[in-house]
PQR file with spaces between the fields and no chain letter, atoms N, CA, C, O and H, PARSE charges and radii, in Angstrom:
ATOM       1  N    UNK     1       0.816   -1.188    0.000 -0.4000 1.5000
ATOM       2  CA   UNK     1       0.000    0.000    0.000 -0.0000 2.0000
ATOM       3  C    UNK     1       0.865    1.258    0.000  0.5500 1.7000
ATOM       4  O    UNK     1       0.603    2.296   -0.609 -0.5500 1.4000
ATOM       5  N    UNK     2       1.940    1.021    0.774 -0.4000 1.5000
ATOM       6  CA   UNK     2       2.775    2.902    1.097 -0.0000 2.0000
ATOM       7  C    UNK     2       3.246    2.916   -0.715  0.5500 1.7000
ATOM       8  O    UNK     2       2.798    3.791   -1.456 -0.5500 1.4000
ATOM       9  H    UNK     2       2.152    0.178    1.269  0.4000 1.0000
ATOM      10  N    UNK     3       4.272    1.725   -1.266 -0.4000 1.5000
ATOM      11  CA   UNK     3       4.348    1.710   -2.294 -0.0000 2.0000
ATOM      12  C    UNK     3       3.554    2.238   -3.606  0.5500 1.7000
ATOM      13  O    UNK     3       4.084    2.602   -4.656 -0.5500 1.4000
ATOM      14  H    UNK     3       4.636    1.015   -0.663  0.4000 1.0000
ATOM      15  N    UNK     4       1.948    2.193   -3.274 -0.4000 1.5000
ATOM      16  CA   UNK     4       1.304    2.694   -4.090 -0.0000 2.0000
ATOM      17  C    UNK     4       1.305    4.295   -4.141  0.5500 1.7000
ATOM      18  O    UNK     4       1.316    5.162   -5.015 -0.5500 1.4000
ATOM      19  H    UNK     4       1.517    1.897   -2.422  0.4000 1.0000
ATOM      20  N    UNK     5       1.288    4.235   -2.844 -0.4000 1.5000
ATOM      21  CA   UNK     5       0.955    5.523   -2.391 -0.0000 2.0000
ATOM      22  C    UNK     5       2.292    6.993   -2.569  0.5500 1.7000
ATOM      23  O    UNK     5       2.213    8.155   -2.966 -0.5500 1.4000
ATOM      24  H    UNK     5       1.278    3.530   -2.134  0.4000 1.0000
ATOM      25  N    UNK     6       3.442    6.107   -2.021 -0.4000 1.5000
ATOM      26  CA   UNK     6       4.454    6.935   -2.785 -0.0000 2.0000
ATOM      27  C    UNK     6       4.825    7.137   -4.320  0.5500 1.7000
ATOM      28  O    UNK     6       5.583    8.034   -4.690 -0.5500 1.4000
ATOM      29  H    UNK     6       3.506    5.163   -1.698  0.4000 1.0000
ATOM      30  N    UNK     7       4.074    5.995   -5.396 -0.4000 1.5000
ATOM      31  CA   UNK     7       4.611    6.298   -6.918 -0.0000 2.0000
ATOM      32  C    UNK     7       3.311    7.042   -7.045  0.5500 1.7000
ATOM      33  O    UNK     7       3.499    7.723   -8.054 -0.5500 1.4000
ATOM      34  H    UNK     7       3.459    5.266   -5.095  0.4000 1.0000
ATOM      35  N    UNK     8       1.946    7.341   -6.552 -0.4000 1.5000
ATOM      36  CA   UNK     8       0.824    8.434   -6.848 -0.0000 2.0000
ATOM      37  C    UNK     8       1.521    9.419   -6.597  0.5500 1.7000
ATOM      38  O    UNK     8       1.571   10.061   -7.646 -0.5500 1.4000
ATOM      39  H    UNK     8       1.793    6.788   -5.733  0.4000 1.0000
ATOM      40  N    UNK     9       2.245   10.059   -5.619 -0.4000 1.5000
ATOM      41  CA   UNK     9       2.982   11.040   -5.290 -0.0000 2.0000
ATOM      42  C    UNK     9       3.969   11.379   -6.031  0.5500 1.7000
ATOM      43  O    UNK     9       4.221   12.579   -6.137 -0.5500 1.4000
ATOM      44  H    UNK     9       2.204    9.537   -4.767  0.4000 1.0000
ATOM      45  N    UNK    10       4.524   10.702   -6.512 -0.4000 1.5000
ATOM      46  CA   UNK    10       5.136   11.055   -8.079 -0.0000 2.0000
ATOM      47  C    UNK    10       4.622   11.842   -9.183  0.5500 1.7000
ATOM      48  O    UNK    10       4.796   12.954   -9.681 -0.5500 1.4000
ATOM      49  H    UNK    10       4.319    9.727   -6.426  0.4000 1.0000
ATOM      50  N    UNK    11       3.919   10.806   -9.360 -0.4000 1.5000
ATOM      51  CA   UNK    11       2.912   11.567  -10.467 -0.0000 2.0000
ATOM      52  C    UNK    11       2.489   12.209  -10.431  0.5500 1.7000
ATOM      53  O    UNK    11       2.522   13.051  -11.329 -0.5500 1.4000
ATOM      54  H    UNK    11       3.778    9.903   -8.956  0.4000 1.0000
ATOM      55  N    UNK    12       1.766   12.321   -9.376 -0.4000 1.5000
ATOM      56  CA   UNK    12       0.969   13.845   -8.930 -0.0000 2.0000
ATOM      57  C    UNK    12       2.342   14.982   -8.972  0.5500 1.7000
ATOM      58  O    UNK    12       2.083   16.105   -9.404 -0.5500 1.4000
ATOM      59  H    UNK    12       1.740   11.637   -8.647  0.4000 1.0000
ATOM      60  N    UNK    13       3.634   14.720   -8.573 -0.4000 1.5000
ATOM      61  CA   UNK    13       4.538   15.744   -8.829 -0.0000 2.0000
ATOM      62  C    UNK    13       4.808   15.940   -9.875  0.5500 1.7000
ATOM      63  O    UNK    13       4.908   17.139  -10.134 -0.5500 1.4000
ATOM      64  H    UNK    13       3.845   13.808   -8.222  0.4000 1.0000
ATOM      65  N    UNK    14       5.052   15.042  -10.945 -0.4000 1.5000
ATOM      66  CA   UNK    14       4.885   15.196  -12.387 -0.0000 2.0000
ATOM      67  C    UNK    14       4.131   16.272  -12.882  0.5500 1.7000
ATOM      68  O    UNK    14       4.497   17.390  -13.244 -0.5500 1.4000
ATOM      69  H    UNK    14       4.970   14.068  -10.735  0.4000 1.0000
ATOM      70  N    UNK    15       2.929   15.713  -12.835 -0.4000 1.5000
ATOM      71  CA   UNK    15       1.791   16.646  -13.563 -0.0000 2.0000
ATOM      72  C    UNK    15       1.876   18.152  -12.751  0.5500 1.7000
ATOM      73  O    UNK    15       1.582   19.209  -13.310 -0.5500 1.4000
ATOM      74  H    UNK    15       2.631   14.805  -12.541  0.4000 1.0000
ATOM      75  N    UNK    16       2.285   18.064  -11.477 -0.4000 1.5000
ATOM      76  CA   UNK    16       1.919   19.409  -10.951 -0.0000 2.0000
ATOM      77  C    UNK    16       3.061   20.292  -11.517  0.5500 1.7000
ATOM      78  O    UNK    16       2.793   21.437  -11.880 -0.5500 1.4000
ATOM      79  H    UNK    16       2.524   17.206  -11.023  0.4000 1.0000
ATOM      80  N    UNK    17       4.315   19.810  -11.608 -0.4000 1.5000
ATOM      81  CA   UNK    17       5.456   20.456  -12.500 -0.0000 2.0000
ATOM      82  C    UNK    17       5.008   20.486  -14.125  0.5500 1.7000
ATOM      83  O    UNK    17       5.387   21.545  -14.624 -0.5500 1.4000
ATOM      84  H    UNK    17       4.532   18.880  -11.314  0.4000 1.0000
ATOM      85  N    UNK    18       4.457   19.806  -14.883 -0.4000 1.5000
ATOM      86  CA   UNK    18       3.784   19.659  -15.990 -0.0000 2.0000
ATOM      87  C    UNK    18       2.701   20.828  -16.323  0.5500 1.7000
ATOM      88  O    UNK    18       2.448   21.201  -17.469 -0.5500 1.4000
ATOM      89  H    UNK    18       4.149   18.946  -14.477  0.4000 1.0000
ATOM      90  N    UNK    19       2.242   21.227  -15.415 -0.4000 1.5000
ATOM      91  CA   UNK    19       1.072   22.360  -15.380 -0.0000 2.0000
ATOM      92  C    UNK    19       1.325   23.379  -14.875  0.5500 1.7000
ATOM      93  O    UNK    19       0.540   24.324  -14.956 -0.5500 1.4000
ATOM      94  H    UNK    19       2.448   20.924  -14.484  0.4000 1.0000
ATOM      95  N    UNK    20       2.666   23.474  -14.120 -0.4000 1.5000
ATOM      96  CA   UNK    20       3.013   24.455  -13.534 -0.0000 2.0000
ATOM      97  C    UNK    20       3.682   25.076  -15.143  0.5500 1.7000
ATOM      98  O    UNK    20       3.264   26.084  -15.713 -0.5500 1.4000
ATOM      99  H    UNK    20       3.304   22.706  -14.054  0.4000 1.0000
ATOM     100  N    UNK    21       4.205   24.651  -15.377 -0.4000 1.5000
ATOM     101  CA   UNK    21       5.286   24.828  -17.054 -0.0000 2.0000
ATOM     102  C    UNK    21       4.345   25.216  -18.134  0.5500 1.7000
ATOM     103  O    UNK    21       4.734   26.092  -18.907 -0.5500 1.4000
ATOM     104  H    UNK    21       4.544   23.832  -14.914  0.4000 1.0000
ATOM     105  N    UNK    22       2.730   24.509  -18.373 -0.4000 1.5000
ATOM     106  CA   UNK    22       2.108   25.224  -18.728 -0.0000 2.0000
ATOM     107  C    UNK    22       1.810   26.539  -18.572  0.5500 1.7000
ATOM     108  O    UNK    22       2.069   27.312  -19.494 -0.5500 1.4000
ATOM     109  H    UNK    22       2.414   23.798  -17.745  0.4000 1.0000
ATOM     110  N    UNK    23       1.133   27.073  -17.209 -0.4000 1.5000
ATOM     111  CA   UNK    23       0.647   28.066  -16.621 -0.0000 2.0000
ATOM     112  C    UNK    23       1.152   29.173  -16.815  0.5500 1.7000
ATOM     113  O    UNK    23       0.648   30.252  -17.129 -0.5500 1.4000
ATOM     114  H    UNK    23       0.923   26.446  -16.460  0.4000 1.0000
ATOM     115  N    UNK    24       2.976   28.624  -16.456 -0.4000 1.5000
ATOM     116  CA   UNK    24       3.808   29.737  -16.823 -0.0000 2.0000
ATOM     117  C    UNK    24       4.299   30.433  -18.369  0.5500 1.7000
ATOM     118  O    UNK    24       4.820   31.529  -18.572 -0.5500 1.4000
ATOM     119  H    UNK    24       3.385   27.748  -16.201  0.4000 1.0000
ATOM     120  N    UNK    25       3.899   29.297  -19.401 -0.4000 1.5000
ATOM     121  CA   UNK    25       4.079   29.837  -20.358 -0.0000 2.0000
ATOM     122  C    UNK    25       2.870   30.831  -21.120  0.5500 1.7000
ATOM     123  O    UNK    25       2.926   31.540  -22.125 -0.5500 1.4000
ATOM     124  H    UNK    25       3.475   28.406  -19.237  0.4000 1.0000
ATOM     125  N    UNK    26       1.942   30.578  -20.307 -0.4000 1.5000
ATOM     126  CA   UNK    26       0.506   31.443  -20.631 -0.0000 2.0000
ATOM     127  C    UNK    26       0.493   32.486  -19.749  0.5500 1.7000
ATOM     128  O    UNK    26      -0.589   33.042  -19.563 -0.5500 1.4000
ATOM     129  H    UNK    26       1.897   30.002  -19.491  0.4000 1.0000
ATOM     130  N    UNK    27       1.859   33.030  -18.925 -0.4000 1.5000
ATOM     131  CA   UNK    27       1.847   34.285  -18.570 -0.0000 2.0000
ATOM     132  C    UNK    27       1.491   34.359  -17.297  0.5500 1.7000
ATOM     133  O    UNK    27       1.176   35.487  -16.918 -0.5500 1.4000
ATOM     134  H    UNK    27       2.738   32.578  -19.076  0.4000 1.0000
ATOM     135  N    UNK    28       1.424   33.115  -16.173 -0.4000 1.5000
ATOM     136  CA   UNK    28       1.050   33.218  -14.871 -0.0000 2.0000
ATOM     137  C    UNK    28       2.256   33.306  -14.253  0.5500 1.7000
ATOM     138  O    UNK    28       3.328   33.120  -14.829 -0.5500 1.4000
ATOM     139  H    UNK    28       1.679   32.199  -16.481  0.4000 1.0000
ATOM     140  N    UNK    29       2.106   33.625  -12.923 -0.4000 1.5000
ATOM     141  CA   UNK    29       3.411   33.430  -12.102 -0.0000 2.0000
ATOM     142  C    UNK    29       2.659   33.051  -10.934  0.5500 1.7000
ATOM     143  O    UNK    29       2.931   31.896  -10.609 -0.5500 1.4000
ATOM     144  H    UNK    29       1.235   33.776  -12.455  0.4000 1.0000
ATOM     145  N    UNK    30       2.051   33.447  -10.398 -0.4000 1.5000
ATOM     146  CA   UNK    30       1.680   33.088   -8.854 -0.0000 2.0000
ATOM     147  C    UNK    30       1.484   31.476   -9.316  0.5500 1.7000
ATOM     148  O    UNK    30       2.438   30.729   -9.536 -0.5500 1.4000
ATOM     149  H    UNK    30       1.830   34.386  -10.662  0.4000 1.0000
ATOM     150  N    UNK    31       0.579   31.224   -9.382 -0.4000 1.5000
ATOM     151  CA   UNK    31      -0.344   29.644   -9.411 -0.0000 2.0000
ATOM     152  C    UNK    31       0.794   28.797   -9.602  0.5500 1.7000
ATOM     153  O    UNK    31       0.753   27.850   -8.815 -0.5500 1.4000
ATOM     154  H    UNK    31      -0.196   31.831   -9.203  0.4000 1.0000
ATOM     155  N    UNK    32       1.758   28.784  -10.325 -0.4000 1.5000
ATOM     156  CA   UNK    32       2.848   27.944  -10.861 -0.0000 2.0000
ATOM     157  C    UNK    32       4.131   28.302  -10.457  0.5500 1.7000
ATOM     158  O    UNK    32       5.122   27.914  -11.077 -0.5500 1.4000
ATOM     159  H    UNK    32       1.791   29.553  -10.964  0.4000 1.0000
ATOM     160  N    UNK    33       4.195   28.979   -9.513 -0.4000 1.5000
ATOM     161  CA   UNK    33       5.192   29.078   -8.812 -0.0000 2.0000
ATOM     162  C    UNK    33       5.331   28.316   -7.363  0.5500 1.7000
ATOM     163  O    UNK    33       6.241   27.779   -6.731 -0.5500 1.4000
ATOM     164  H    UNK    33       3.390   29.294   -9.010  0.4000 1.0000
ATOM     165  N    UNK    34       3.716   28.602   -7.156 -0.4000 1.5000
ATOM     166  CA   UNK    34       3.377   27.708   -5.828 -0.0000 2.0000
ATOM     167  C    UNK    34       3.245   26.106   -6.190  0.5500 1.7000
ATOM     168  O    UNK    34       3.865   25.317   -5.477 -0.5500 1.4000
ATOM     169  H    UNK    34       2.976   29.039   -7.669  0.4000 1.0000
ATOM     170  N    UNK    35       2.545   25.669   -7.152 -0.4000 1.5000
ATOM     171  CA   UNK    35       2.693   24.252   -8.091 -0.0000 2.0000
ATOM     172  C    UNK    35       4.279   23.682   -7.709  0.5500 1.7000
ATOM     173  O    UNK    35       4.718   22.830   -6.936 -0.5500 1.4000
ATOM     174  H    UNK    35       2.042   26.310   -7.731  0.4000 1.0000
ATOM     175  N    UNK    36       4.812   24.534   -8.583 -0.4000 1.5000
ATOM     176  CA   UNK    36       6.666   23.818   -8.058 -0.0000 2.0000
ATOM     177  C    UNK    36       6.738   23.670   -7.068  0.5500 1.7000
ATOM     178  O    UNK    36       6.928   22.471   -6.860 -0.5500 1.4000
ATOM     179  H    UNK    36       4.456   25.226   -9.211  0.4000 1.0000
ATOM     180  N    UNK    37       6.666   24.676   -5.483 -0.4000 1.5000
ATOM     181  CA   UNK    37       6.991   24.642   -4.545 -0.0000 2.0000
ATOM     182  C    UNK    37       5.857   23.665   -3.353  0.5500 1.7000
ATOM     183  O    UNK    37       6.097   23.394   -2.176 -0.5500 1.4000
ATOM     184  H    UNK    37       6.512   25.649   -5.653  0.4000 1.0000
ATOM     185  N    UNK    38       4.750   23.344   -4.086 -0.4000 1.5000
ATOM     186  CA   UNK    38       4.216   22.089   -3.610 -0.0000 2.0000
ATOM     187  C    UNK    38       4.775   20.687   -4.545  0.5500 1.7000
ATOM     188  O    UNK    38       4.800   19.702   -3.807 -0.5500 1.4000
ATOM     189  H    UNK    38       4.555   23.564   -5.042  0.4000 1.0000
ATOM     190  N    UNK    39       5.105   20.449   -5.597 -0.4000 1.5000
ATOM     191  CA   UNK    39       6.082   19.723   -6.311 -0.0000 2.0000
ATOM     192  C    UNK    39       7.022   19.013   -5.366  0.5500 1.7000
ATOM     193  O    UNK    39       6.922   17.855   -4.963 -0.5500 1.4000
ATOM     194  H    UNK    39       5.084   21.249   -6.196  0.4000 1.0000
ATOM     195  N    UNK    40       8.322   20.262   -4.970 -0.4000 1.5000
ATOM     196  CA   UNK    40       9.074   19.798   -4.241 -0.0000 2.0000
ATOM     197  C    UNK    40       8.416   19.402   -2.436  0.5500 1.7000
ATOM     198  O    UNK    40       8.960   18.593   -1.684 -0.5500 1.4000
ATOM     199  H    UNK    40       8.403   21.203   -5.298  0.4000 1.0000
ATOM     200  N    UNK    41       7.852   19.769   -2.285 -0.4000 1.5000
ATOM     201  CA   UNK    41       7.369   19.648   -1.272 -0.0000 2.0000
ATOM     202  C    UNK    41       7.066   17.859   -0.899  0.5500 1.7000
ATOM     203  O    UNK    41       7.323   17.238    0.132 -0.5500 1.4000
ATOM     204  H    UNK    41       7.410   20.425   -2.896  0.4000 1.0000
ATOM     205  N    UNK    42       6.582   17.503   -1.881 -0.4000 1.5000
ATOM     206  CA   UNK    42       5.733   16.012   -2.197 -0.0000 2.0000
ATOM     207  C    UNK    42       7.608   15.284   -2.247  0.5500 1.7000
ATOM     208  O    UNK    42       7.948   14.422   -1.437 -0.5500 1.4000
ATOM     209  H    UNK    42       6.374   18.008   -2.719  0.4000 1.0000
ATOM     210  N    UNK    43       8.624   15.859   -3.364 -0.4000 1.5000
ATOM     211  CA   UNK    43       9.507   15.331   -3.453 -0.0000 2.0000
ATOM     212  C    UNK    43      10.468   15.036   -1.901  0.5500 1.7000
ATOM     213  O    UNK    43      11.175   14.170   -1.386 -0.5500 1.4000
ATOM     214  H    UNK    43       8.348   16.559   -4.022  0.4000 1.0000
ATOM     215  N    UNK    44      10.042   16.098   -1.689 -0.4000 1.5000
ATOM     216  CA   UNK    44      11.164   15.836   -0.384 -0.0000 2.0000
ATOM     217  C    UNK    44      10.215   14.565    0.845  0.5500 1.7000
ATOM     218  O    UNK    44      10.752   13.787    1.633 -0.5500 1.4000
ATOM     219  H    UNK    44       9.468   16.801   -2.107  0.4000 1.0000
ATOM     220  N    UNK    45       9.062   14.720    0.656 -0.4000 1.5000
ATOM     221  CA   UNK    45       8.284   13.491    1.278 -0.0000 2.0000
ATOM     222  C    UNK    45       8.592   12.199    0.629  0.5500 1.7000
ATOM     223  O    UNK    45       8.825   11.390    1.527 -0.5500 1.4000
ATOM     224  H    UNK    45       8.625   15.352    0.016  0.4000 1.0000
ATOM     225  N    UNK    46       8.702   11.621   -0.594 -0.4000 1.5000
ATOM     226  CA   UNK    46       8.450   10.424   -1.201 -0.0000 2.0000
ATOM     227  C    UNK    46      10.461   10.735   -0.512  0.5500 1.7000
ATOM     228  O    UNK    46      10.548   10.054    0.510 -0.5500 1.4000
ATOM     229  H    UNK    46       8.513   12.278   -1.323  0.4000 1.0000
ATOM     230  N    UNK    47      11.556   11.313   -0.720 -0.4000 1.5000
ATOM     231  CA   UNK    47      12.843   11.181   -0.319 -0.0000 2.0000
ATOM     232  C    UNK    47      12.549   10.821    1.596  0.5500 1.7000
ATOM     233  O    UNK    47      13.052    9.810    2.085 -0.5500 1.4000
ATOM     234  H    UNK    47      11.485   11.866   -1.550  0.4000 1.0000
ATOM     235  N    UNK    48      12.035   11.412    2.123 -0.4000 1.5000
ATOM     236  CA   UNK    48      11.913   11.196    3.644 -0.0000 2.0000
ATOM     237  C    UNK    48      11.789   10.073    3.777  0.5500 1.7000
ATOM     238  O    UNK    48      12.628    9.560    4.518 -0.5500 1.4000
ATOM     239  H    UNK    48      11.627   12.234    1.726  0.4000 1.0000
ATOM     240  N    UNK    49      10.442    8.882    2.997 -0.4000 1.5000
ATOM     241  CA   UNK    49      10.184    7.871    2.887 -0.0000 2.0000
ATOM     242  C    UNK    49      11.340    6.463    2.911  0.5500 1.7000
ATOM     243  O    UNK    49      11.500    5.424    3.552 -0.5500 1.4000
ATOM     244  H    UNK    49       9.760    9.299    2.396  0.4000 1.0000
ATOM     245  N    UNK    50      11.914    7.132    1.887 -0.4000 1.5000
ATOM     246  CA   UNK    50      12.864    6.541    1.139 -0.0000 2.0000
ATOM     247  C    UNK    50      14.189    6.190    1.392  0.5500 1.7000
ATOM     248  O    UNK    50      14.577    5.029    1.526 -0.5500 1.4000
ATOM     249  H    UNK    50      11.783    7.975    1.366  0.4000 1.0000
ATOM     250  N    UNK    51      15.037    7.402    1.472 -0.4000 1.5000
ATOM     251  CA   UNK    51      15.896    7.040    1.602 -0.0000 2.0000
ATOM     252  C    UNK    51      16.709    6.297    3.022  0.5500 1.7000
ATOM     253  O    UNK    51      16.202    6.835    4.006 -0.5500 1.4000
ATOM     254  H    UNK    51      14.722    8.345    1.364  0.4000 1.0000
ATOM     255  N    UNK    52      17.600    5.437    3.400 -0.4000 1.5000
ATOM     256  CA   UNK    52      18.053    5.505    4.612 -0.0000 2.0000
ATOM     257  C    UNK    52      18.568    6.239    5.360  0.5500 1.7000
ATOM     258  O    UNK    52      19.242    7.191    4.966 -0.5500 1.4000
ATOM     259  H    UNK    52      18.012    5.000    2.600  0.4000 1.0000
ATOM     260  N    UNK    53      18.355    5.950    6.692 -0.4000 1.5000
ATOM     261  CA   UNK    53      19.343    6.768    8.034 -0.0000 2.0000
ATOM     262  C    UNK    53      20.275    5.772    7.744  0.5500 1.7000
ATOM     263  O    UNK    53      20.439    4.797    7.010 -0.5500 1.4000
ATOM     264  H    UNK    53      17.807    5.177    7.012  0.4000 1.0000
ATOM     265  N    UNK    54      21.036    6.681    8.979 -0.4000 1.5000
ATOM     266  CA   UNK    54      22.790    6.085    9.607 -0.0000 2.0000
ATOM     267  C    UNK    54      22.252    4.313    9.551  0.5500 1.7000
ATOM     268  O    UNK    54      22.834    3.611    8.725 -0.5500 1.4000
ATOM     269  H    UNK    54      20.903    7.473    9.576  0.4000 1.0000
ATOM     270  N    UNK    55      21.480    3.848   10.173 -0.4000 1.5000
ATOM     271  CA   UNK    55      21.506    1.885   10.084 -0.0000 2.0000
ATOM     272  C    UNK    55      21.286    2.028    9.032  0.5500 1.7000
ATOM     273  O    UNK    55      21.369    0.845    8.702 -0.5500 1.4000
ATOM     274  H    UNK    55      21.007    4.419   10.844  0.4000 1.0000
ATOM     275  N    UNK    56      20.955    2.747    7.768 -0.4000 1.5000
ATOM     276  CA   UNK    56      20.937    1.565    6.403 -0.0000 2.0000
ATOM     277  C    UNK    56      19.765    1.309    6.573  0.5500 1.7000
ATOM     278  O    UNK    56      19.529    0.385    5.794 -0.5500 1.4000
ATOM     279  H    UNK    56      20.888    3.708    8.036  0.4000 1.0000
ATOM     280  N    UNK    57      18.482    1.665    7.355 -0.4000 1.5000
ATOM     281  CA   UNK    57      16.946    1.689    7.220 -0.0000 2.0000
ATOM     282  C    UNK    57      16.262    2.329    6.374  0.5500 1.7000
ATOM     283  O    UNK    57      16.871    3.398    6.353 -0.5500 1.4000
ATOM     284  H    UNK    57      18.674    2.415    7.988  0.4000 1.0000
ATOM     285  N    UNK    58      15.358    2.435    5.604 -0.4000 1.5000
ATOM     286  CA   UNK    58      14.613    3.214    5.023 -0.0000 2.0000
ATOM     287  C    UNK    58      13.487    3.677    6.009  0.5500 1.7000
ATOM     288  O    UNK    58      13.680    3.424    7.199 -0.5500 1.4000
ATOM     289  H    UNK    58      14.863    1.566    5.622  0.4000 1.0000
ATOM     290  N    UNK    59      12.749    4.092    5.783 -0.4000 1.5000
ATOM     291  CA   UNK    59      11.138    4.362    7.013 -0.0000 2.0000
ATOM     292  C    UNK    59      10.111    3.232    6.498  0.5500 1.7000
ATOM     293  O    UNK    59       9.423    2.304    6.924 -0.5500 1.4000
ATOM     294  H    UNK    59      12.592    4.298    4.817  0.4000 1.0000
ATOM     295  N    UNK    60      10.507    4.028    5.092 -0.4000 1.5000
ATOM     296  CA   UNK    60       9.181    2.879    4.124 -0.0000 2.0000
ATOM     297  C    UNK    60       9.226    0.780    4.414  0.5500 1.7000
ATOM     298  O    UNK    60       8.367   -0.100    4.441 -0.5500 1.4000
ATOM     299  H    UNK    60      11.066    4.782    4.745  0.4000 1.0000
ATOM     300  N    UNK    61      10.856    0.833    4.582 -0.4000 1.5000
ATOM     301  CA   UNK    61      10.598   -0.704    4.855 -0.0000 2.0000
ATOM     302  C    UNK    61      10.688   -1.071    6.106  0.5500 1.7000
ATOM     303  O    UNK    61      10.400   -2.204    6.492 -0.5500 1.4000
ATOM     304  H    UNK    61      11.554    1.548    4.560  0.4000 1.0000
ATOM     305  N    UNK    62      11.082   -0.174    6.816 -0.4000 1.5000
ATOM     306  CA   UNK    62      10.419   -0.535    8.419 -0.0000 2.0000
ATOM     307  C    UNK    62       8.957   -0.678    8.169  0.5500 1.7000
ATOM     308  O    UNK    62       8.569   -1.767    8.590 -0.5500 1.4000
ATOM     309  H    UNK    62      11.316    0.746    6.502  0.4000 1.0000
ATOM     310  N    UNK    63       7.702    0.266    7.460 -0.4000 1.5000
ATOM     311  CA   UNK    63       6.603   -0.220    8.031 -0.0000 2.0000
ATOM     312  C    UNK    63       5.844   -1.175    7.112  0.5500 1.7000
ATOM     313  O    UNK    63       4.628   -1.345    7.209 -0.5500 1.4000
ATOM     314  H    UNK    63       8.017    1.151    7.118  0.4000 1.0000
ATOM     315  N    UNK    64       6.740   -1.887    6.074 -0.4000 1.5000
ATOM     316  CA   UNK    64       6.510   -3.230    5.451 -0.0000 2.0000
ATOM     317  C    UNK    64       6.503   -3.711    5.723  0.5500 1.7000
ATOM     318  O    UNK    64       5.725   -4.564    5.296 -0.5500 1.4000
ATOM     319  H    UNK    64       7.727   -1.749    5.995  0.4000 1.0000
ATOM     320  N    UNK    65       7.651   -4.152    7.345 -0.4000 1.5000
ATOM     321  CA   UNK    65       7.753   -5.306    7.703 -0.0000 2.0000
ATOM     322  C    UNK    65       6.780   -5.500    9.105  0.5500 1.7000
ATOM     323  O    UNK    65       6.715   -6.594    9.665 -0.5500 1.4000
ATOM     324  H    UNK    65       8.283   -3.459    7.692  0.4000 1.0000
């Protein structure tokens, strides 16, 4: 399930960088500036998930097991 749930979070960063790149080329700045900065926002969550601490743990497969 987290697995699912972190590659939706992808995508959803995808598209939100995807539309942000739109937005901005049609002359917005606010809306798609905040888009990126919820983007990274999601990125630095699916990395929190992910990557290991000092033991060589991830978070995500601690609560697999």
């Amino acid at each position: 399930m987290l697995a699912t749930v972190l590659s939706l979070l992808m995508l959803a960063m995808l598209v939100l960088v995807a539309g942000a790149a739109y937005l901005w080329r049609r002359g917005e700045r606010k809306r798609p500036t905040l888009m990126v900065l919820l983007a990274l926002v999601a990125l630095v969550n699916v990395a929190i998930w992910t990557l290991p601490d000092k033991s060589g743990v991830a978070p995500a497969s601690a609560v697999l097991r």
